[in-house]
C-alpha positions in Angstrom: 91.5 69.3 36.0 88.0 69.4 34.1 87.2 66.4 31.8 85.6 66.0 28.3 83.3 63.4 28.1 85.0 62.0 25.2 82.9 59.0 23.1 84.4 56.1 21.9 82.6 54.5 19.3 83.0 50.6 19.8 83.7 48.3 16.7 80.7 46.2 16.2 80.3 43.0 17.0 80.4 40.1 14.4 77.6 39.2 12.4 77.0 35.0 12.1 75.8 35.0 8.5 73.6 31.9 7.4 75.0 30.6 4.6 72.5 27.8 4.0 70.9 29.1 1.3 70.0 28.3 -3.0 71.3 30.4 -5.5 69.0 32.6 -7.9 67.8 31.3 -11.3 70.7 31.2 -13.9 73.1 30.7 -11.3 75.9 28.0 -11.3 74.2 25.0 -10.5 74.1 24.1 -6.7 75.8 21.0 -5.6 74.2 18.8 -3.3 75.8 16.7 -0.7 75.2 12.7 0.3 72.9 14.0 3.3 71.1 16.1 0.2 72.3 19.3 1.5 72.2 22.0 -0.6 75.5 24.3 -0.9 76.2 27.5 -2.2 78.8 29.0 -4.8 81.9 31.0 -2.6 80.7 33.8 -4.7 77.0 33.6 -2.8 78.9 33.1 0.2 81.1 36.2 -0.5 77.8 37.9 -1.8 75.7 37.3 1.2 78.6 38.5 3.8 79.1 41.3 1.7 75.3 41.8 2.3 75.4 41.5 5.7 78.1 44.0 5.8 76.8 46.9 3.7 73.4 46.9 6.0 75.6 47.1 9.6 77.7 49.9 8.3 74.9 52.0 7.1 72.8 51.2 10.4 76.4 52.4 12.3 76.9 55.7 9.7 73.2 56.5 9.5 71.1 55.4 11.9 72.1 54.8 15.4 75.8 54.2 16.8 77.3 52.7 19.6 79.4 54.7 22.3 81.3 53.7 25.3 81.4 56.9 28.3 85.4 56.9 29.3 85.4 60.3 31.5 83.4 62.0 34.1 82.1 64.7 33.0 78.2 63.9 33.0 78.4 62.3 35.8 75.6 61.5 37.7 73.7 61.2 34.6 76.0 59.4 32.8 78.9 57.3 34.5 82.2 56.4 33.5 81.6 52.8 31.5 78.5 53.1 30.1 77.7 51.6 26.9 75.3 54.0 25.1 72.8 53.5 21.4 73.2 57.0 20.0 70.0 57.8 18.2 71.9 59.5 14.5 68.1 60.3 12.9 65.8 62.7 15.1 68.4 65.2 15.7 69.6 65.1 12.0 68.5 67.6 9.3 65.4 67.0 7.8 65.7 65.2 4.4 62.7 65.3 1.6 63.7 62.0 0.8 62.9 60.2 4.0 59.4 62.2 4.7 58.1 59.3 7.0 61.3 59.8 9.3 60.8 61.9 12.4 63.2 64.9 12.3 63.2 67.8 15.2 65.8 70.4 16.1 67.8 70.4 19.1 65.9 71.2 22.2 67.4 73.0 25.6 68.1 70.3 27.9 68.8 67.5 25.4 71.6 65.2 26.1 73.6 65.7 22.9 76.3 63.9 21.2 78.5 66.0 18.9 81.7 67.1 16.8 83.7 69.1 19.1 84.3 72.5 17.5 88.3 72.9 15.8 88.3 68.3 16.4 86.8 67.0 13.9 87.1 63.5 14.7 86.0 64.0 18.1 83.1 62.6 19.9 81.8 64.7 23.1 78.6 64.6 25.1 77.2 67.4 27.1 73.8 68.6 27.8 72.2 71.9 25.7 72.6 74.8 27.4 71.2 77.3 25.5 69.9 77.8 21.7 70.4 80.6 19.3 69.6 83.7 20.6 69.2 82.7 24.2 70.9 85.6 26.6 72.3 83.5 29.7 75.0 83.5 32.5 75.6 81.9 35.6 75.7 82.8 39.0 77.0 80.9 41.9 76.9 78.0 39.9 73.1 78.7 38.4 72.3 79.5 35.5 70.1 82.3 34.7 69.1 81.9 31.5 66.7 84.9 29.7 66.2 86.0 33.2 65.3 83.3 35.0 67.3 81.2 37.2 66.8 77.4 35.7 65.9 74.3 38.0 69.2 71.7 37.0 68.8 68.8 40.1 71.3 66.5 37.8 74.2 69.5 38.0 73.7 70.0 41.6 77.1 70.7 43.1 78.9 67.6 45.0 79.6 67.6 48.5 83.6 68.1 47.2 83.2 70.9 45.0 84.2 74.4 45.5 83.2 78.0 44.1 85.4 78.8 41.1 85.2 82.0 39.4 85.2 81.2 36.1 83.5 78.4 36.2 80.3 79.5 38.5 80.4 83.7 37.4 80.6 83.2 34.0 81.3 84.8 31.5 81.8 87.6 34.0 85.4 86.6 34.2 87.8 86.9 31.9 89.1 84.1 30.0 92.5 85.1 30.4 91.7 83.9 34.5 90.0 80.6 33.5 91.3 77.8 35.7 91.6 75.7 32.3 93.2 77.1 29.2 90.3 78.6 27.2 91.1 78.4 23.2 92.9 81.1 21.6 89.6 81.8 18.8 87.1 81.2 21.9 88.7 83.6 23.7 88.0 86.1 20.7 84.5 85.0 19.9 83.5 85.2 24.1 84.1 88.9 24.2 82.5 89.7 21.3 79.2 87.8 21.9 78.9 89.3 25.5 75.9 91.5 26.4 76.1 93.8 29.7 76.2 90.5 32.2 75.2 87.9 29.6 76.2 85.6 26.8 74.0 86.0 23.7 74.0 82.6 21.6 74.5 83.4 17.7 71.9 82.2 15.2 72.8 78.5 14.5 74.9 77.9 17.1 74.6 75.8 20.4 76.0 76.4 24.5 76.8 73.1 25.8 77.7 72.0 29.1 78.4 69.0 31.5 76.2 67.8 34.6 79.2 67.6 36.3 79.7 71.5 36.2 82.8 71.5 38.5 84.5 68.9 36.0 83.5 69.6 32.6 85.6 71.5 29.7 82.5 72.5 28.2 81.8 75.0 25.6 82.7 77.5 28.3 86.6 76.6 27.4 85.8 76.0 23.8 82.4 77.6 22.4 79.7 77.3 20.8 78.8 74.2 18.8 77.5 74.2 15.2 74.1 73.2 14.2 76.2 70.6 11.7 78.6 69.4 14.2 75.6 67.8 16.2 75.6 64.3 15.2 72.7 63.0 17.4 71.2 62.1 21.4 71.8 58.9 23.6 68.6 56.9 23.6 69.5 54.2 26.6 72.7 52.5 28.1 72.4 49.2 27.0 75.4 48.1 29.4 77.3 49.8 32.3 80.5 48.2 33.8 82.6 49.8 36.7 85.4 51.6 34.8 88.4 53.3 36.5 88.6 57.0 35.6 92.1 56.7 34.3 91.0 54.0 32.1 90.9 56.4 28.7 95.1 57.4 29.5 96.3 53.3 29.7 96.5 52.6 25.7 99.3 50.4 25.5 98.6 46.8 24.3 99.2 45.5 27.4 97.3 47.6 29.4 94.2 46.7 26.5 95.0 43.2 27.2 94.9 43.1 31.1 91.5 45.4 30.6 90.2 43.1 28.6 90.7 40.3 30.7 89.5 41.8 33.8 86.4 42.4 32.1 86.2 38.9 31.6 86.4 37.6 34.6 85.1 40.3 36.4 81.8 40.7 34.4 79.2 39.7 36.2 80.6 41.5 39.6 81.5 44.4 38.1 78.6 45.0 35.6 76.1 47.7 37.0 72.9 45.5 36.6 70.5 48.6 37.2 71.6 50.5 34.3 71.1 47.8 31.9 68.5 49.7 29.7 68.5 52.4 31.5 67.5 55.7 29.4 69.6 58.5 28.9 67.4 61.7 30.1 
């Protein structure tokens, strides 16, 4: 069975909020302590939390994000357990209000985190296939893409994978023979976007696809993505610990509890030290 490489968005971490601090003029007075400590009101406590909180969320929604990898889909490029910054500002539409910010559209080859198409609330990454009005198929696995056959060392095939039809021929084969259920509307929108042997990108739509070709649902079982559904690119793995692949299936509390505490004390064995920083390309 093929695997989305679906993100998790981790909560952030707590925020130690110095609270030593004077009030602003006209304020309640401040009360000093024997030691001549100053103190402030609970509502600048309350204030300056508050502060602190409004600035993390909009550097979360905004700016950058953080994502933990729980399937193998990208593998080798990505592995399962890395802890990626998602850059949320180059790959977003240009705004007139932010002209100093560096804004650029999607590129083929980009790493790119996104919305998956009908899932709202779902985080995949997948690498860019193919931009409107690219005409591409694949071959054996390669992928000939307006005419030429591309160079894609990360999506070598493994030493375990085999040739499947759907999968390495497509779109040649019809959905209906997919070795994964293809979505009823992709199925639709497939045939009608096919051009003698290829696949013809629409204007503001996206082909993504995994590294791990032989183990990716990709938009070859679900589509093209939407220029709004892309919400941005990894910009390094800031932490990478050894994660089983059946990690993302245990959800019970206890299974959260004894993965959490295996983390703990496995930490420092277990943490893949060469990664640390590692960027995503």
């Amino acid at each position: 069975m093929a695997k989305e490489d679906k993100l998790v968005a981790e909560r952030p971490a707590s925020v130690a909020v110095d609270t030593a601090k004077t009030g602003p003029v006209g304020a309640e007075p401040v009360k000093e302590t024997g030691e001549g400590r100053v103190e402030e009101t609970p509502f600048e406590a309350l204030a300056s939390i508050c502060s602190v909180l409004v600035i993390g969320l909009f550097i979360l929604t905004f700016l950058a994000q953080n994502f933990v990898i729980p399937s193998g889909s990208m593998e080798k490029t990505l592995l399962v357990g890395d802890h990626l910054l998602v850059d949320r500002i180059t790959l977003a539409p240009s705004s007139k209000w932010m002209p100093l910010v560096h804004y650029r559209e999607p590129k083929r080859d980009d790493i790119v985190v996104f919305l998956k198409p009908g899932e709202p609330d779902l985080f995949l990454v997948k690498r860019l296939i193919a931009l409107p009005g690219d005409h591409f198929h694949l071959r054996n696995g390669v992928v000939i893409l307006n005419g030429v056959a591309q160079n894609e060392p990360q999506a070598q095939l493994w030493p375990a994978d085999s040739y499947v039809p759907y999968k390495d021929d497509f779109p040649s084969i019809p959905a209906a023979e997919a070795d994964d259920p293809v979505t009823a509307q992709w199925a639709v929108d497939l045939a009608a976007n096919i051009q003698g042997n290829d696949l013809v990108v629409p204007p503001g739509m996206y082909f993504m696809m995994g590294d791990h070709r032989h183990n990716s649902l990709d938009s070859r079982y679900w589509g093209f993505v939407p220029r709004a559904n892309i919400v941005g690119r990894p910009l390094f793995n800031y932490w990478s610990f050894e994660t089983p692949d059946d990690q993302m299936y245990k959800t019970s509390i206890s299974d959260q509890v004894a993965w959490m505490g295996h983390v703990v004390v496995h930490f420092f064995s277990d943490t893949r030290w060469k990664r640390t920083l590692h960027l995503v390309k």
